[in-house]
PLY file of the C-alpha trace (Angstrom):
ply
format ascii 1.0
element vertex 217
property float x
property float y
property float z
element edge 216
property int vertex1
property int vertex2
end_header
87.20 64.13 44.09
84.80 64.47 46.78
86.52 62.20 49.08
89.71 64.30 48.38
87.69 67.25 49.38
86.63 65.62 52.68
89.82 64.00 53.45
91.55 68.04 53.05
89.08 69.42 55.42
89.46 66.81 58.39
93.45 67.62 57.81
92.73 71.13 58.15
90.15 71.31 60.95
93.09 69.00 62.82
95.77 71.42 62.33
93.32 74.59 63.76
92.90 72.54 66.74
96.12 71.87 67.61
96.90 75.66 66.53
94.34 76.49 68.73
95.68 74.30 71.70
99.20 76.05 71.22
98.11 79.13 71.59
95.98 78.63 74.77
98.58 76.89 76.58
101.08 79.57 75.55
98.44 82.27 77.24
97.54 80.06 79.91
101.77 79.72 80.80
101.88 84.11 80.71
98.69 84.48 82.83
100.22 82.01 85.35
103.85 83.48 85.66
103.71 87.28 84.64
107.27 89.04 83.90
108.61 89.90 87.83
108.46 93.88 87.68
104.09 93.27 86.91
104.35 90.87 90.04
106.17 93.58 92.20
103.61 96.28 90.47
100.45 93.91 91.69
101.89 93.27 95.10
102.85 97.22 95.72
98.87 97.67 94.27
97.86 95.38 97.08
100.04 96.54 99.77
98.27 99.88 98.95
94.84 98.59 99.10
95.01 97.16 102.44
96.71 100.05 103.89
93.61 102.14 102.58
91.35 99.79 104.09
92.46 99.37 107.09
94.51 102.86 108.02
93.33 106.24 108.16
95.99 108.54 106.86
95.26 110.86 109.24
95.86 108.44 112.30
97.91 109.38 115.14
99.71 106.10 116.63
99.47 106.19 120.36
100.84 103.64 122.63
98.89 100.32 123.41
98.26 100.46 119.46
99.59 97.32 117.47
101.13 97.82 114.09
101.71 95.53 111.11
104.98 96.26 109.75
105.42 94.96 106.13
108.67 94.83 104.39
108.71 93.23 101.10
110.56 90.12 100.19
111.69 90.58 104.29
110.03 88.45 106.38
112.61 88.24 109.42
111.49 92.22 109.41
107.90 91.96 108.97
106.04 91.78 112.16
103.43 92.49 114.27
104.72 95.26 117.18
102.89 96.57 120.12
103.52 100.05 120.67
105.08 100.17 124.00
104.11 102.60 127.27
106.80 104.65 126.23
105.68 105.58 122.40
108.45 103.50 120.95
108.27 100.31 118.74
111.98 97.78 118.29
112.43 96.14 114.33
115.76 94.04 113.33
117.73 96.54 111.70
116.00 99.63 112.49
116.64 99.55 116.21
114.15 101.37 118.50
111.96 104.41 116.76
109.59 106.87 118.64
106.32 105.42 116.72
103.57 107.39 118.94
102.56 111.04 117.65
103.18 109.53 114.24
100.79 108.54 111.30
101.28 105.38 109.31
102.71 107.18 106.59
105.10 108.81 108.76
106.24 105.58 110.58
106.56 103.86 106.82
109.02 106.66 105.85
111.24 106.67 109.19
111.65 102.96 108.79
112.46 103.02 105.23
115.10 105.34 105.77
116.79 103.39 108.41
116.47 100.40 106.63
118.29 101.77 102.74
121.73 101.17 105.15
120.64 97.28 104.68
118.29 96.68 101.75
118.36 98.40 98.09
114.97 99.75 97.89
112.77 98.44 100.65
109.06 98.61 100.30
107.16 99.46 103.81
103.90 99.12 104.62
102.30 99.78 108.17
99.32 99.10 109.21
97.26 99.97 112.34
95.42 96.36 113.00
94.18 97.57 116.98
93.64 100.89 117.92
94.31 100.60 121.37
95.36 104.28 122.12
92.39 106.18 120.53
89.34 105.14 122.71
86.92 106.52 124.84
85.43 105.27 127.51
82.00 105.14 128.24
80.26 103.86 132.13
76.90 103.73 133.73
73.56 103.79 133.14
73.79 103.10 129.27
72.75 100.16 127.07
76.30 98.72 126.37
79.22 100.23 128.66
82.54 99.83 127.46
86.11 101.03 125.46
84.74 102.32 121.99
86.90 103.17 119.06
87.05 107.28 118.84
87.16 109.17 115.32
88.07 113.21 114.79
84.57 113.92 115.12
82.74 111.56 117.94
80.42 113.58 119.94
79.46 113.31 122.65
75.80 112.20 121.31
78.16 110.32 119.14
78.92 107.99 122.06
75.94 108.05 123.81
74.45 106.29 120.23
77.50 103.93 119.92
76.43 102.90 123.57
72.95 102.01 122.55
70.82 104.72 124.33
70.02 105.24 128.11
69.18 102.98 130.68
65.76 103.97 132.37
66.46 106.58 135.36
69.67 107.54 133.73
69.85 110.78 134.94
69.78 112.76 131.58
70.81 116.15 132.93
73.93 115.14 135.07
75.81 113.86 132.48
79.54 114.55 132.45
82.77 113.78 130.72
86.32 113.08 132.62
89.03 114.36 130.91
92.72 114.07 132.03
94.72 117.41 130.93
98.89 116.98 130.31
99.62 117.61 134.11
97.87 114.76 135.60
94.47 116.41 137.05
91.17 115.70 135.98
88.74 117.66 134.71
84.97 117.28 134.74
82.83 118.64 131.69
79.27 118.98 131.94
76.35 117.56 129.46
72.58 118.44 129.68
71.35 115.26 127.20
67.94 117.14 127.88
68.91 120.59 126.89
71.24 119.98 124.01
68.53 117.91 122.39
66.64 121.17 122.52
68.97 123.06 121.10
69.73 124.85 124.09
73.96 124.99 125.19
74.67 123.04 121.94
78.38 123.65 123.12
78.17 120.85 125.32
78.06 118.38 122.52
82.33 118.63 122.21
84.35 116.24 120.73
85.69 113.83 122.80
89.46 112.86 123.01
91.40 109.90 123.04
91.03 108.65 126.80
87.82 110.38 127.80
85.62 109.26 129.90
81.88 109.76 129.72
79.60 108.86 132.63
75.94 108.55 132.80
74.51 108.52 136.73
0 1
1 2
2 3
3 4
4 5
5 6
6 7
7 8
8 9
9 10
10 11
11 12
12 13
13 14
14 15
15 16
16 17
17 18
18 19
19 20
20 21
21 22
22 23
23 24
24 25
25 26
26 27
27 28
28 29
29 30
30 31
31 32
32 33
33 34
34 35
35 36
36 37
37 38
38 39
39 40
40 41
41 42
42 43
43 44
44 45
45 46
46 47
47 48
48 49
49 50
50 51
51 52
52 53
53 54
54 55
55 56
56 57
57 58
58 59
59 60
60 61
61 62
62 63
63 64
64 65
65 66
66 67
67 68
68 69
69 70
70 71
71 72
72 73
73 74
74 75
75 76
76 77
77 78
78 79
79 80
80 81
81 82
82 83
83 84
84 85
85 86
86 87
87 88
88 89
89 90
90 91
91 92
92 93
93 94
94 95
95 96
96 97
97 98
98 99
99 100
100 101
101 102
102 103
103 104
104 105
105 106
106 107
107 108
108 109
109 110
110 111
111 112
112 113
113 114
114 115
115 116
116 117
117 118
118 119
119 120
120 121
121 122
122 123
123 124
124 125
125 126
126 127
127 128
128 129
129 130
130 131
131 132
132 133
133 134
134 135
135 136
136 137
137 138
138 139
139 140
140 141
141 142
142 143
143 144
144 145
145 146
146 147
147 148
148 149
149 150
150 151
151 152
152 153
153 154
154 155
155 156
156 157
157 158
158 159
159 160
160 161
161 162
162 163
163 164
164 165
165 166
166 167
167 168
168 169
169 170
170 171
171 172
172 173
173 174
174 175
175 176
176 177
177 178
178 179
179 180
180 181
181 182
182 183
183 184
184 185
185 186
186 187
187 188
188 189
189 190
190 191
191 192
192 193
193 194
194 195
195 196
196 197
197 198
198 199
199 200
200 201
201 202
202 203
203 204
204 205
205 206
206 207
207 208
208 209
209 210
210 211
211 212
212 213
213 214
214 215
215 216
């Protein structure tokens, strides 16, 4: 009887494992190939991810800036396009489209529209990967001269930090910025670094623009 007993248990312990194998294969197959409209889901989740990390909805494209243009399941439309002199970008299918004065979001929906002609239900994503257009300048006597990316609200002590500081004999009251209005001329703005620190004309400290130019003598 014992021997019975035994002989019953091995049978059953054999038949859990192989129950057990079944089933982990089975849920090892669905993890590996999930129904197609969760795929689509997970890639429209990523798609959305990126764009938040790496566009700011409230962008303005300008020219010199370089977009990623995703179209899904499209790759002879998915690119990477320099936004020419002349604020306007070329795709397959889409033609030429006025791309500067536009945000991401903006540019997505103009090229989805010209693309539902072609393609049931395209999926656009654009990205800004250089922001070539919003920049300001900053020259002389400063730690690290150079182009730096501008935001909404860069100061002008905003820039004078992102430049590392003054050089010694910077001249600290003689600071200016060049600014280029819609006509063509060129206007120079004041800065007293001395004063403002003080809290004296604080309405020097404006916000730069995109193409600004800030000089320390």
């Amino acid at each position: 009887m014992t021997e019975s007993m035994t002989a019953h248990r091995i049978v059953l312990v054999l038949t859990l494992l192989v129950l057990m194998s079944i089933g982990l294969f089975a849920q090892s197959g669905s993890t590996a190939r999930p129904p197609a409209p969760a795929a689509a889901a997970a890639d429209k989740q990523a798609g959305e991810a990126s764009r938040g990390a790496h566009s700011d909805s409230a962008y303005v494209i300008g020219a010199n800036d370089v977009l990623a243009i995703s179209v899904w399941k499209e790759p002879d439309i998915s690119r990477s396009v320099p936004v020419r002199s002349d604020g306007k970008i070329s795709l397959p299918l889409v033609g030429e489209l006025q791309a500067s004065g536009q945000t991401p979001l903006q540019l997505e929906q103009e090229i989805t529209k010209r693309l539902q002609s072609y393609i049931s239900e395209p999926e656009v994503t654009v990205i800004v990967t250089d922001s070539k257009s919003q920049r300001v300048n900053i020259m002389g006597m400063v730690t690290k001269p150079g182009a730096y990316l501008l935001t909404s609200s860069t100061t002008v002590l905003d820039a004078i930090a992102m430049a590392g500081g003054f050089k010694d004999f910077a001249k600290q009251k003689s600071i200016y910025v060049l600014r280029q209005a819609p006509d063509g001329t060129q206007k120079q703005i004041p800065f007293n670094y001395k004063e403002v620190i003080k809290g004296k004309n604080p309405e020097q400290n404006i916000r730069l623009q995109a193409g600004d130019t800030l000089v320390v003598p």
